[in-house]
C-alpha positions as CSV (number, residue, x, y, z in Angstrom):
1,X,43.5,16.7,-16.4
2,X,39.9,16.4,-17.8
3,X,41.2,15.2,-21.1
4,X,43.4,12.8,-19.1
5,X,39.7,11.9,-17.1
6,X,38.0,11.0,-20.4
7,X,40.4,8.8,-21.9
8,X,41.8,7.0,-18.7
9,X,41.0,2.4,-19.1
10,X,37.6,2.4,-17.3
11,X,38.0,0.3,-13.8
12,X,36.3,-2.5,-12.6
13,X,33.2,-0.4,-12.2
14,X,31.7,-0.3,-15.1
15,X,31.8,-4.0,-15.6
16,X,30.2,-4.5,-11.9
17,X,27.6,-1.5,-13.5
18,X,27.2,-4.6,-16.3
19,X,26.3,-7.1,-14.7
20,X,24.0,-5.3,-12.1
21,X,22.4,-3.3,-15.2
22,X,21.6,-7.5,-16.3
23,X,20.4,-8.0,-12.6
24,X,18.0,-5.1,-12.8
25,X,16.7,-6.0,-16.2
26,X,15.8,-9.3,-15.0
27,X,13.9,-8.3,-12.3
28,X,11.8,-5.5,-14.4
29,X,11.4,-8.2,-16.9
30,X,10.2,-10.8,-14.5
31,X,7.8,-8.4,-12.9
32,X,6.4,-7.0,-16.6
33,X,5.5,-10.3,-17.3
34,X,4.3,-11.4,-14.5
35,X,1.4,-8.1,-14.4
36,X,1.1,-9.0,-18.3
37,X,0.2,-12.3,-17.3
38,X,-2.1,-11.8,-14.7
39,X,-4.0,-9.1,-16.9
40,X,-4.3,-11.0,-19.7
41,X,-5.4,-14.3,-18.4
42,X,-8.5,-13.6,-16.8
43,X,-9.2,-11.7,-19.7
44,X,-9.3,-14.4,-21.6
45,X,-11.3,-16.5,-19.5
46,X,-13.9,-13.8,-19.8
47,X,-13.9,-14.3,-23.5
48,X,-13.9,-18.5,-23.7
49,X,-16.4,-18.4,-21.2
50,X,-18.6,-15.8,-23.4
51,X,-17.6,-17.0,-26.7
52,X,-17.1,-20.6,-26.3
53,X,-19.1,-21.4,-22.7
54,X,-15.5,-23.6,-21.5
55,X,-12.7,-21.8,-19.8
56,X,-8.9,-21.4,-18.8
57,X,-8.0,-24.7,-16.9
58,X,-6.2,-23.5,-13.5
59,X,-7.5,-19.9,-13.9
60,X,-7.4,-19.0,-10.6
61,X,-4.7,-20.8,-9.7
62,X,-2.3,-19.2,-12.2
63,X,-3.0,-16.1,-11.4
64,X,-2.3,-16.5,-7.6
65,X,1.0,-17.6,-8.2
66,X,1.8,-15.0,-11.1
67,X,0.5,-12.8,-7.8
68,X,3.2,-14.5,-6.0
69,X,6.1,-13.6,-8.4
70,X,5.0,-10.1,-8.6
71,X,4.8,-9.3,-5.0
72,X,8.5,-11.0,-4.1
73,X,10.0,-9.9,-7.6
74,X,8.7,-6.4,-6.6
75,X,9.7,-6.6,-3.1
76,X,13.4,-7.3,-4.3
77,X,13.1,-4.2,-6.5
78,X,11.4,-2.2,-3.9
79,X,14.9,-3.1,-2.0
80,X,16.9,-2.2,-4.7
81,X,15.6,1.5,-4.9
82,X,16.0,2.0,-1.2
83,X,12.1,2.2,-0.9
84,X,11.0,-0.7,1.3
85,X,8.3,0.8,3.4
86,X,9.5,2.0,6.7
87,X,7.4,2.9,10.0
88,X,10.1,5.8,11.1
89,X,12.5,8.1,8.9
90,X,14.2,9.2,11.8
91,X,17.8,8.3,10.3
92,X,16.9,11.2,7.9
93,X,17.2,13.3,10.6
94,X,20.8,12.5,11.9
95,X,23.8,13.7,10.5
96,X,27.9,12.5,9.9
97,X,28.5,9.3,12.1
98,X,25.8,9.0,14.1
99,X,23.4,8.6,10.5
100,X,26.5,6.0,9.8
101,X,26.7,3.9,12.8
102,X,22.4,4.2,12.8
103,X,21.8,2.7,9.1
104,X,24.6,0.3,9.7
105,X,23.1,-1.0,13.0
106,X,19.2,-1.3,11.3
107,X,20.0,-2.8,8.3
108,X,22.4,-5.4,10.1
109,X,19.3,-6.2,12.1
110,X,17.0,-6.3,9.0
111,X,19.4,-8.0,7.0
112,X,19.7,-10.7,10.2
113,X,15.6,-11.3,10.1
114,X,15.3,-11.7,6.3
115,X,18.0,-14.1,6.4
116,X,16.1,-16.0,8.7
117,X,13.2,-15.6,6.5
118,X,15.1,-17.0,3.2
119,X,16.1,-20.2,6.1
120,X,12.3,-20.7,6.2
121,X,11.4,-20.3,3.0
122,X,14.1,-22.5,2.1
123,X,12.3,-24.6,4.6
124,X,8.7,-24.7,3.0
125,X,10.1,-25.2,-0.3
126,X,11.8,-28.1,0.6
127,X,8.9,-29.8,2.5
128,X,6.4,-28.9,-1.0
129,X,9.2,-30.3,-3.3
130,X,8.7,-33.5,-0.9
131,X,4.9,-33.8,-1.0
132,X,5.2,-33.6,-5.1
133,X,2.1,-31.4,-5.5
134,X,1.3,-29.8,-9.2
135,X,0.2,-26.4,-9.9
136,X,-1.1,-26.9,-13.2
137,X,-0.7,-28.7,-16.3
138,X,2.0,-30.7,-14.6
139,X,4.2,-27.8,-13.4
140,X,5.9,-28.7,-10.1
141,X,4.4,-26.4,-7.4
142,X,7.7,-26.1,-5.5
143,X,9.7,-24.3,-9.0
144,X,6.8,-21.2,-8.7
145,X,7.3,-21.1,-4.5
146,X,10.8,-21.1,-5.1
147,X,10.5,-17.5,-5.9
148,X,10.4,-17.0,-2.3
149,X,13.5,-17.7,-0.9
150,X,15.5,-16.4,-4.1
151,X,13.8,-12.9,-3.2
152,X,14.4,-12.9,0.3
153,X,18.3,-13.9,-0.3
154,X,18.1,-10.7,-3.3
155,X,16.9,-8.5,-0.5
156,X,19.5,-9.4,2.1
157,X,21.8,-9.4,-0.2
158,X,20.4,-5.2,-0.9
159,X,20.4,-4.7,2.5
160,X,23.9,-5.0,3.5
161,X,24.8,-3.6,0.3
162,X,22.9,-0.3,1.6
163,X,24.4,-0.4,5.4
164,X,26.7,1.8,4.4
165,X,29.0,3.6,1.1
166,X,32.5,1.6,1.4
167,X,32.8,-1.9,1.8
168,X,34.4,-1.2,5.1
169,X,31.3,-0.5,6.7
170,X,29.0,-3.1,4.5
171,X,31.9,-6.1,6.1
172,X,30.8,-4.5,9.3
173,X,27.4,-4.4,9.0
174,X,27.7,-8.5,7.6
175,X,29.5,-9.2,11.0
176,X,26.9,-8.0,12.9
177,X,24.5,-9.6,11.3
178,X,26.5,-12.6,11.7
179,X,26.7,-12.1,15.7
180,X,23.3,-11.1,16.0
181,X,22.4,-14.4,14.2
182,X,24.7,-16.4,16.1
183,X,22.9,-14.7,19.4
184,X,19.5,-16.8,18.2
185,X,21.6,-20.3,19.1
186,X,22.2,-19.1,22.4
187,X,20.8,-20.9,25.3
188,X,18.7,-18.7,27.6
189,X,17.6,-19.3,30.9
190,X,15.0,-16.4,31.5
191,X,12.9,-13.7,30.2
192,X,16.0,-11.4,29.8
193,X,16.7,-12.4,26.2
194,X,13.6,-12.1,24.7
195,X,13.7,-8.2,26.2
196,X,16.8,-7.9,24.4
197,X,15.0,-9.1,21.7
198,X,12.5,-6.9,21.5
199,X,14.2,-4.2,22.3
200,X,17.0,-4.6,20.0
201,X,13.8,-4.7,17.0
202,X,12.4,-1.7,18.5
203,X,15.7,0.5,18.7
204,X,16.5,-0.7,14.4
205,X,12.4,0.4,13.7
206,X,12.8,3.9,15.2
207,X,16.2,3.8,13.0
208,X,13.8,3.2,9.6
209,X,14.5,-0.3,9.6
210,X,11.8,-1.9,7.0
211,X,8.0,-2.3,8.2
212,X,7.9,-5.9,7.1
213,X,11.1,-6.5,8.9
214,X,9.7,-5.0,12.3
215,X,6.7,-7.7,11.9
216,X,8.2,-10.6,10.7
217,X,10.9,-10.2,13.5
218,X,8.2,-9.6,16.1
219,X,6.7,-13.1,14.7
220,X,10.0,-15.1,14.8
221,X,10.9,-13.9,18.4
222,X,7.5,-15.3,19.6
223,X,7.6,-18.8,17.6
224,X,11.1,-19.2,19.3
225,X,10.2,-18.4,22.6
226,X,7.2,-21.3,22.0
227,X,9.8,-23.4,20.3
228,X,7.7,-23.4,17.0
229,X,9.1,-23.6,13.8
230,X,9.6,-20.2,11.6
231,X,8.6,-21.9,8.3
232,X,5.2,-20.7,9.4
233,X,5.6,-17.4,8.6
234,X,6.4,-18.3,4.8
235,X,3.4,-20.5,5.0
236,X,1.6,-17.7,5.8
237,X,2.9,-15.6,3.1
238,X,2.2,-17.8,0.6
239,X,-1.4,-18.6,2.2
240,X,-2.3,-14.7,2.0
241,X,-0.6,-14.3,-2.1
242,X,-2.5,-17.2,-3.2
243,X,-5.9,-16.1,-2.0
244,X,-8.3,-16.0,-4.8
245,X,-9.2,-12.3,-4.3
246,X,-5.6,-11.1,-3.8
247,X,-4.7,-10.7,-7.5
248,X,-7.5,-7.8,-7.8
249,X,-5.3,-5.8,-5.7
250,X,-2.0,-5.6,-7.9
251,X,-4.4,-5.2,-11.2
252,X,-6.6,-2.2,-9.7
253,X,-3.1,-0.7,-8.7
254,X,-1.7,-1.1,-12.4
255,X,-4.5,0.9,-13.8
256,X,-3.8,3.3,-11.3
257,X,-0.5,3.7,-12.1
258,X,-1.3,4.2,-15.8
259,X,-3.4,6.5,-14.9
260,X,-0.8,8.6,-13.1
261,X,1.0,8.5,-16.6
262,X,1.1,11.3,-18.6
263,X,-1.2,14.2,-19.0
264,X,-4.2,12.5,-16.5
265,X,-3.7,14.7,-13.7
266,X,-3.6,17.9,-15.5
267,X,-7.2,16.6,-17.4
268,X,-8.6,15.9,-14.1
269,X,-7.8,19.5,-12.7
270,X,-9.2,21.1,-15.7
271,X,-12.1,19.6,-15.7
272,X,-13.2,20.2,-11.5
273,X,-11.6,23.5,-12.2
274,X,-14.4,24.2,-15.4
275,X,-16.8,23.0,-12.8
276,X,-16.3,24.6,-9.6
277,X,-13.5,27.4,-10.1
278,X,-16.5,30.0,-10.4
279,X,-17.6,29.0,-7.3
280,X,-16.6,30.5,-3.5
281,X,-13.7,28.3,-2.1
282,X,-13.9,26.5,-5.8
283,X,-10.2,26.0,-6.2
284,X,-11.0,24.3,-2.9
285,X,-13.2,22.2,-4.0
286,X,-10.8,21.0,-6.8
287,X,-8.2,20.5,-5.0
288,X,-10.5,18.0,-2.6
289,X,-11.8,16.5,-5.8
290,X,-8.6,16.2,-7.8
291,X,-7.1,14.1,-4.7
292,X,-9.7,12.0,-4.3
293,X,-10.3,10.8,-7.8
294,X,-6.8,10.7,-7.9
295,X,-6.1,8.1,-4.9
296,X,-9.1,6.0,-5.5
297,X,-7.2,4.9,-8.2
298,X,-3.6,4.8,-7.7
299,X,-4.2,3.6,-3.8
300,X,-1.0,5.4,-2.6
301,X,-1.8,8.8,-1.1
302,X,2.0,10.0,-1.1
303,X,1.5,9.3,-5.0
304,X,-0.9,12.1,-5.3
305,X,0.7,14.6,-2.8
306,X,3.9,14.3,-5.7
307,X,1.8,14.1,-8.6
308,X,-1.0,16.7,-8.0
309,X,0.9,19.0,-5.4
310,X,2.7,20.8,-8.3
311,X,-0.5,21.4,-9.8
312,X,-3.2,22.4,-7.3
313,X,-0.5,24.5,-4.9
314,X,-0.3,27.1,-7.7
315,X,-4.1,27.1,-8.2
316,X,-4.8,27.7,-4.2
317,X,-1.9,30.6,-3.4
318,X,-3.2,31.7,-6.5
319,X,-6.7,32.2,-5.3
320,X,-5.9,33.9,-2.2
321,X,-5.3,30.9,0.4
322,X,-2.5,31.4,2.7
323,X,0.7,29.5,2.6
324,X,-0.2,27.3,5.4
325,X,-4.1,27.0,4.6
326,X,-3.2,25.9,0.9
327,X,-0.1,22.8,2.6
328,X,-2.9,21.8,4.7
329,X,-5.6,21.8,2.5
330,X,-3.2,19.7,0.3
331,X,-2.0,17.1,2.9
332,X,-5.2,16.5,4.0
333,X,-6.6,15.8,0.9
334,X,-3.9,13.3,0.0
335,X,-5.6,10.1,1.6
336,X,-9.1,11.6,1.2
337,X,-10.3,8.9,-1.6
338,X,-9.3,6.1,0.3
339,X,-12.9,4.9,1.2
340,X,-14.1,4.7,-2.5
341,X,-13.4,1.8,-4.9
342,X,-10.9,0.5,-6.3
343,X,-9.0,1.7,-3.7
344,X,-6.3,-0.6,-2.5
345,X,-7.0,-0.4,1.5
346,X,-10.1,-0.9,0.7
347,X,-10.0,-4.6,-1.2
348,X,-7.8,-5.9,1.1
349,X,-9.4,-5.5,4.0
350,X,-12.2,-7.1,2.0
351,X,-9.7,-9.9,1.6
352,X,-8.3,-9.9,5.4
353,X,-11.5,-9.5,6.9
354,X,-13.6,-12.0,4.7
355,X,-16.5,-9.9,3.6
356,X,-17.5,-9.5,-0.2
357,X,-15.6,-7.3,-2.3
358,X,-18.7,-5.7,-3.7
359,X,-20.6,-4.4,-0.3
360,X,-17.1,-3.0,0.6
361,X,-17.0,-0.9,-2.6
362,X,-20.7,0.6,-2.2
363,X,-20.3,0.5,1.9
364,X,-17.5,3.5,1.5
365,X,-19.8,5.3,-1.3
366,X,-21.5,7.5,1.0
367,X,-19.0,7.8,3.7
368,X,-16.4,8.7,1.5
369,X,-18.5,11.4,-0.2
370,X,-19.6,13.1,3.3
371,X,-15.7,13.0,4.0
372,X,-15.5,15.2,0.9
373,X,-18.3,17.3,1.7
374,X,-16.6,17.9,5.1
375,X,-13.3,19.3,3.8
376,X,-14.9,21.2,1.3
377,X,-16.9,23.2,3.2
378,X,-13.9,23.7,5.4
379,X,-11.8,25.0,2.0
380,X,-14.7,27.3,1.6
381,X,-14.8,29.1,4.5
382,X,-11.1,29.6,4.9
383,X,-11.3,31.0,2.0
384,X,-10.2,34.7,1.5
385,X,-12.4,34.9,-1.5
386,X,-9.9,36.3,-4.1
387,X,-10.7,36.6,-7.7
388,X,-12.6,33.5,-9.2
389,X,-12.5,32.3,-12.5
390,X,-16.4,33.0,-14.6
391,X,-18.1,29.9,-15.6
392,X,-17.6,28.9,-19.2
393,X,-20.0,26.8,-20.8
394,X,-17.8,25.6,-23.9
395,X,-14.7,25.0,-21.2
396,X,-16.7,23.1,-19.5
397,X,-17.7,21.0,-22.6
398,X,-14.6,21.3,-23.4
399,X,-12.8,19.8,-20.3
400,X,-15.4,17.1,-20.2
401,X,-14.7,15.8,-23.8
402,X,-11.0,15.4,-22.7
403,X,-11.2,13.7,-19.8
404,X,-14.3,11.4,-21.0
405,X,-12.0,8.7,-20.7
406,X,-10.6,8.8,-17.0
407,X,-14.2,9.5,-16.2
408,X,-15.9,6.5,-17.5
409,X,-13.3,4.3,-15.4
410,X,-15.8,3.9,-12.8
411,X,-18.7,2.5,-15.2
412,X,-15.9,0.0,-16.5
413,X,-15.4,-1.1,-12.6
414,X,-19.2,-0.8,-11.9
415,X,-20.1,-2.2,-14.7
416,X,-18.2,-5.6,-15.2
417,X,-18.9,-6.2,-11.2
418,X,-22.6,-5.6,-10.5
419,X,-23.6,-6.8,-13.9
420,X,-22.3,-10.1,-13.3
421,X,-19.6,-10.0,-16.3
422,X,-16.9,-10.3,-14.6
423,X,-15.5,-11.5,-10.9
424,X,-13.6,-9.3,-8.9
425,X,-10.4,-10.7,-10.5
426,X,-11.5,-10.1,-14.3
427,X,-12.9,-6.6,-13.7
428,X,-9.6,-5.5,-12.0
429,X,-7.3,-7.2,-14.9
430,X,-10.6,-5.2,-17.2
431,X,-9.8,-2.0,-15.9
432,X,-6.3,-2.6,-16.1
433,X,-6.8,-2.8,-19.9
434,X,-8.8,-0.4,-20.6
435,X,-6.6,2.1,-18.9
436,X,-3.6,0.5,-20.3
437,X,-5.8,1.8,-24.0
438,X,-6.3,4.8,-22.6
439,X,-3.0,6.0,-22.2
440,X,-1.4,4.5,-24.7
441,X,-3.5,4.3,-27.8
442,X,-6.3,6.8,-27.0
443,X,-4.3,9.8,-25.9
444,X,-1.1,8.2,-26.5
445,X,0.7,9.7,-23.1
446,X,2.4,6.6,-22.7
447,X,4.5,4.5,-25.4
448,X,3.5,0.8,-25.3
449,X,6.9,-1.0,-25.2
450,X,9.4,2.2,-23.8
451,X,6.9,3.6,-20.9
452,X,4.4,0.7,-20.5
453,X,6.9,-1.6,-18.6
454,X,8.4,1.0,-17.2
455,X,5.1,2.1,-15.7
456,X,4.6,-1.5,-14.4
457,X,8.0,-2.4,-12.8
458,X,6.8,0.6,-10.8
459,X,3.8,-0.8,-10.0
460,X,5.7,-4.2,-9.4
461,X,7.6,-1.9,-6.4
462,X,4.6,-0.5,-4.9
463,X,2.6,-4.0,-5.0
464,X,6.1,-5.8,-3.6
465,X,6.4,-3.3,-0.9
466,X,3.1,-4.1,0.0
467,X,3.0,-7.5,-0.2
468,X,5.7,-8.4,1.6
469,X,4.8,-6.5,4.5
470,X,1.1,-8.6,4.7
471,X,2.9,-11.9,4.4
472,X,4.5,-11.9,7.2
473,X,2.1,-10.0,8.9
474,X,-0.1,-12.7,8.4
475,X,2.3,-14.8,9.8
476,X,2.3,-12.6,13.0
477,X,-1.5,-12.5,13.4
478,X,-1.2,-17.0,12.9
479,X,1.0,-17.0,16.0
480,X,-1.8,-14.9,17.7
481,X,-4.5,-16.9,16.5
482,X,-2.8,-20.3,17.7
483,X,-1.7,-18.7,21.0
484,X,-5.3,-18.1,21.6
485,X,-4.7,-13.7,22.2
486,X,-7.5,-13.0,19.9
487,X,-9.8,-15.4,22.2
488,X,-8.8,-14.0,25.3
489,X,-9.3,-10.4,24.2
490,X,-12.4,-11.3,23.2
491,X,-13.9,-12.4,26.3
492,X,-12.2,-9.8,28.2
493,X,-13.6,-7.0,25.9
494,X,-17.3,-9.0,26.0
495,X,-16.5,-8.5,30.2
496,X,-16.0,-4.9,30.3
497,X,-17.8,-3.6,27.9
498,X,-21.6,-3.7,27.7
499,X,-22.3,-1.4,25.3
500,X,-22.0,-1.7,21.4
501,X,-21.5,2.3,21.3
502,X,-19.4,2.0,24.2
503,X,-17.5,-0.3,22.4
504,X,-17.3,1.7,19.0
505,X,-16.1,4.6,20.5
506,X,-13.4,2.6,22.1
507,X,-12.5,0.6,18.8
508,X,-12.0,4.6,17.2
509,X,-9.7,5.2,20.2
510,X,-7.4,2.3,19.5
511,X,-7.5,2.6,15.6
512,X,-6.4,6.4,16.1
513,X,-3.5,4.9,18.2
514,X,-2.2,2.3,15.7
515,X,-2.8,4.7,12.8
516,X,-0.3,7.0,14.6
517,X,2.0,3.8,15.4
518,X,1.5,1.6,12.5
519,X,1.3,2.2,8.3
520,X,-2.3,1.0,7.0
521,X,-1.1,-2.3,5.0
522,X,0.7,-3.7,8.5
523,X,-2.5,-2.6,10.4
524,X,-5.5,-3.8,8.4
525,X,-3.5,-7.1,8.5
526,X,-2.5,-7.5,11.8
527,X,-5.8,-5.9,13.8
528,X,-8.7,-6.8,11.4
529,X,-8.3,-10.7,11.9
530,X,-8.9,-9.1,15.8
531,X,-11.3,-6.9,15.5
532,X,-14.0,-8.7,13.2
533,X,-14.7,-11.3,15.7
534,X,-14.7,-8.5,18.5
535,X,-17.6,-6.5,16.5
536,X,-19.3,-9.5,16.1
537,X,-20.0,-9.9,19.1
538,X,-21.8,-6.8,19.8
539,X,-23.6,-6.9,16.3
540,X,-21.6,-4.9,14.3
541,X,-21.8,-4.8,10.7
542,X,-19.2,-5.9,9.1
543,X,-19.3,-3.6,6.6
544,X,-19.8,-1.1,9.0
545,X,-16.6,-1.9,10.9
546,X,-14.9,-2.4,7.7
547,X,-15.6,1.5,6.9
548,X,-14.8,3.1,10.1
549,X,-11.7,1.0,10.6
550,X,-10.5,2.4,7.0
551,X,-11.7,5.8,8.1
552,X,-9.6,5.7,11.3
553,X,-6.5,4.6,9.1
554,X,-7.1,6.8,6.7
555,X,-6.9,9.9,9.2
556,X,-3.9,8.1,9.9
557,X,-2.0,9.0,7.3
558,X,-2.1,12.8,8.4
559,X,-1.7,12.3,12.4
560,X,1.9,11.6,13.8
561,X,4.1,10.2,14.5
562,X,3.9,8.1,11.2
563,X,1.7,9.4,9.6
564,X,2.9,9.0,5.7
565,X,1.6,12.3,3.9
566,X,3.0,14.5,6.5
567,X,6.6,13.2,5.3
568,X,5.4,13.3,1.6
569,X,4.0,16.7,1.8
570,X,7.5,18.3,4.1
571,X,9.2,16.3,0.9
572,X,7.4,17.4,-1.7
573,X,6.9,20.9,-0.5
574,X,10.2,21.8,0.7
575,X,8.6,22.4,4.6
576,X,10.0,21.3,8.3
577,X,7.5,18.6,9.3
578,X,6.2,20.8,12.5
579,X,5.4,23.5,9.8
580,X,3.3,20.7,7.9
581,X,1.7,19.4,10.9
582,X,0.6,22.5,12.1
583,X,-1.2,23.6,9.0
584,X,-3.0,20.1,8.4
585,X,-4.6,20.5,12.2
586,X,-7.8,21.3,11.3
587,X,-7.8,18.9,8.8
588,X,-7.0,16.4,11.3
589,X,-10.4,17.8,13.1
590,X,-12.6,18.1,10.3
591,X,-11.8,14.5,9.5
592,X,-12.1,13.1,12.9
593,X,-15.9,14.4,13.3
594,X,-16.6,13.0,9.9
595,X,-15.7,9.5,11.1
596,X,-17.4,9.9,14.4
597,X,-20.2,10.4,11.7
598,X,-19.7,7.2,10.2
599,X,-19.6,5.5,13.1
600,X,-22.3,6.5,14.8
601,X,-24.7,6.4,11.4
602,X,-24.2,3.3,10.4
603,X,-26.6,3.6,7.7
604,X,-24.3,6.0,6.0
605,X,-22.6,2.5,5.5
606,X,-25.3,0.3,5.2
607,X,-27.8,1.6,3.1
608,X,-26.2,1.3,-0.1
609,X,-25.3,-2.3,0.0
610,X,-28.5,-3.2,1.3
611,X,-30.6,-1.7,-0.8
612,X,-28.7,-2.6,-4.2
613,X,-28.8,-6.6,-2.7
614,X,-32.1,-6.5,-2.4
């Protein structure tokens, strides 16, 4: 029978395999040249505008719309491997027919919305083919934005292909999607279907129905219920991709995710481990270290639960912390870099919120460091002092020379910004390169044309994912804007509150709430347009509020209900959820005094950018 097996005429699969092997290609391809692209041509402009005093006609321009391709390109392949980001994972948690019936019921719905998305995108394409508009050297604008409704159709296309195994249930999850489509003509004569609505959106989100799908659904409800047209959200979207400071965000990610290539990691622990593993509560201290170098870089905390987790776990059990003091110590390290630069959180809420990239990299500086401090000290005196490792001079040296490379990352970053070299855009696609050199020519941990493009299709994901989820986002927080909710909570928050630390204490209240609700992309997009002109009001930095709104997200990340590393770390770790949630409680503590800290203090924030603009 297994010689029968080898040699039976392969079926139709493989063929299918074929063509969506072709598919898949295409997309990696599209989304490797894209990143190449939008490194290499600010680079460029650096050197013309250096070497030659002229520079690259359109610069900003093109990169914005190679932004553009990467974010929907990467969105499609982010819906391809199943790892759109979602808000709730209950599904995971049901079993046989009800997990069935659940996935094909959420992705009908999210299959329903992005249709509807792809109908407005077609939309805006249409009316920019109309007004004729060039991007540059005589490219027709309309043939870039066209991008957008080929990558919604790709990703409704994905997500009935995932509503279920057999085509069976994928037909069934199409005619639903069809009827729940067909339900948008209906004529309605009260408040009742817009309840069903909403209610129908909330049910699919609990499911694990796609974050961007919960928001742009939220924002087509409302602009039918006001009889507004949907190609605003794709308006939106394209206004938030082709901001001039967006393309810093996908090149700071890219050299993070070279970083996370190859031997990096185990450099990094080395190193804090020469440094501090003779110390009480040292392997602490590494650990606390290790993640946030770690995440500054890469921007995805989850990233460094997987890719350090393996490393540091051993290190702690081995030095004597408990089980549940080493999974906590370890979650609640994962997001712990967030505040310092390049982070990604931390340039787009520069970019939502309007304020200058540079004060928002020194403004978390300090705050992120007395975050550090905080859970240090904390690793040190749950400590059960076991057996430390003695100081060696020449290991030190030693673990210094290797990882000279990673280290001087930040002096490329530093350097190109506050020098005046570069602009935000050229140091990102700057850093990109030089860790792009590091990895594959210095130390060679990465081959340039088998892991390089590999490397970036996965960063293509990530940025995608992202993306996708601030478009129409954006597009949500437009509807609030025109309906004039921002306005009106302003003046009722001016009414009741009297107080600017009255009213910081409140803001930390609500941003505890929506980090618990709400994953840090969808909030910093939807509540900073909100909050900025709130905190203006009662003479708030904006800095300031920039760093304790991150802080509150950030803490975030370990409080549930969906909070992202406590699923990373029960993943990654092989741990019920409760069990991780229990052991990253004093975490969640230590944290939340640290960013009563910053709030309170401003001039943990403030001093830095002041004193280095003066």
């Amino acid at each position: 029978m297994t010689a029968q097996t080898a040699t039976a005429p392969p079926a139709p699969e493989p063929r299918r395999a074929w063509w969506k092997s072709i598919v898949h290609r295409t997309e990696d391809w599209i989304t490797d040249v894209a990143l190449a692209g939008l490194t290499v041509v600010p680079l460029l402009e650096i050197v013309l505008r250096k070497a030659m005093h002229i520079g690259i006609y359109g610069v900003s321009t093109i990169t914005q719309h190679l932004t553009l391709i990467v974010g929907i390109t990467g969105a499609a392949v982010a819906a391809r491997e199943n790892r759109l980001i979602t808000l709730s994972n209950v599904s995971t948690l049901m079993k046989g027919r009800t997990r069935t019936y659940a996935v094909m019921f959420s992705n009908a719905v999210a299959a329903t919305i992005t249709a509807f998305l792809f109908i407005a995108s077609v939309q805006f394409v249409r009316a920019e083919r109309e007004a004729g508009q060039s991007l540059v050297y005589g490219v027709p604008i309309w043939i870039v934005e066209s991008v957008m409704p080929i990558g919604f159709a790709a990703i409704t296309a994905r997500l009935l292909w995932r509503s279920g195994e057999t085509w069976r249930s994928r037909g069934a999850a199409a005619v639903a999607a069809l009827a729940l489509a067909s339900a948008v003509y209906l004529p309605t004569t009260s408040g009742h279907g817009l309840v069903l609505a909403f209610a129908v959106l909330l049910l699919a989100t609990i499911i694990g129905m796609p974050a961007y799908v919960t928001l742009g659904g939220v924002a087509l409800i409302l602009f039918w219920a006001v009889d507004q047209p949907i190609a605003s959200i794709p308006i939106a979207h394209y206004a938030l991709v082709t901001n001039p400071s967006l393309p810093s965000l996908p090149l700071f990610t890219l050299a993070g995710y070279f970083l996370a290539q190859g031997q990096t990691p185990q450099r990094l622990v080395r190193l804090f481990r020469a440094l501090f593993g003779s110390l009480r509560g040292g392997p602490a201290i590494v650990t606390v270290l290790g993640c946030a170098f770690f995440t500054c870089f890469t921007g995805a905390s989850g990233m460094t639960i997987v890719a350090l987790g393996g490393l540091l776990m051993p290190v702690l059990v081995g030095a004597a912390y408990s089980q549940r003091n080493s999974l906590g110590l370890l979650t609640g390290s994962g997001a712990i870099g967030l505040l310092f630069p390049p982070c990604l959180p931390l340039i787009l809420y520069a970019i939502i919120a309007r304020v200058p990239l540079e004060k928002m990299f020194l403004g978390g500086i300090v705050p992120g460091t007395v975050m550090i401090v905080a859970v240090c000290i904390w690793g040190v005196i749950v400590g059960n002092g076991g057996e430390r490792q003695a100081f060696s001079f020449k290991e030190t040296r030693e673990a210094f020379w290797a990882a000279k490379w990673e280290l001087l990352l930040p002096v490329v970053v530093f350097g190109a910004l506050f020098t005046g070299m570069a602009t935000p855009v050229e140091a990102a696609a700057l850093t990109a390169l030089y860790a792009f050199v590091v990895q594959t020519v210095i130390h060679r941990d990465l081959h340039i044309f088998r892991g390089a493009p590999r490397v970036m299709a996965e960063c293509g994901l990530l940025v995608g994912g992202v993306l996708i989820i601030l478009g129409v986002a954006l597009g949500l927080t437009n509807y609030m804007v025109d309906a004039e909710v921002t306005t009106r909570l302003l003046d009722w928050t001016t009414a009741s509150i009297h107080s600017r630390w009255v009213f910081l204490l409140a803001l930390n209240l609500f941003l505890v709430i929506v980090g618990c609700l709400m994953d840090i992309f969808s909030a910093i997009v939807v509540q900073a347009p909100i909050l900025v002109p709130m905190a203006a009001a009662f003479g708030v930095n904006p800095v300031h509020l920039g760093i304790v709104f991150l802080a509150n997200l950030e803490l975030g990340y370990i409080t549930p209900p969906v909070g992202l590393n406590l699923f990373m770390s029960s993943y990654r770790f092989e741990q019920p959820i409760l069990q991780v949630l229990r052991a990253v409680l004093p975490i969640i503590v230590v944290q939340s005094v640290v960013v009563l800290l910053i709030t309170y203090i401003p001039v943990l924030t403030t001093a830095l950018p002041e004193w280095l603009a003066k």
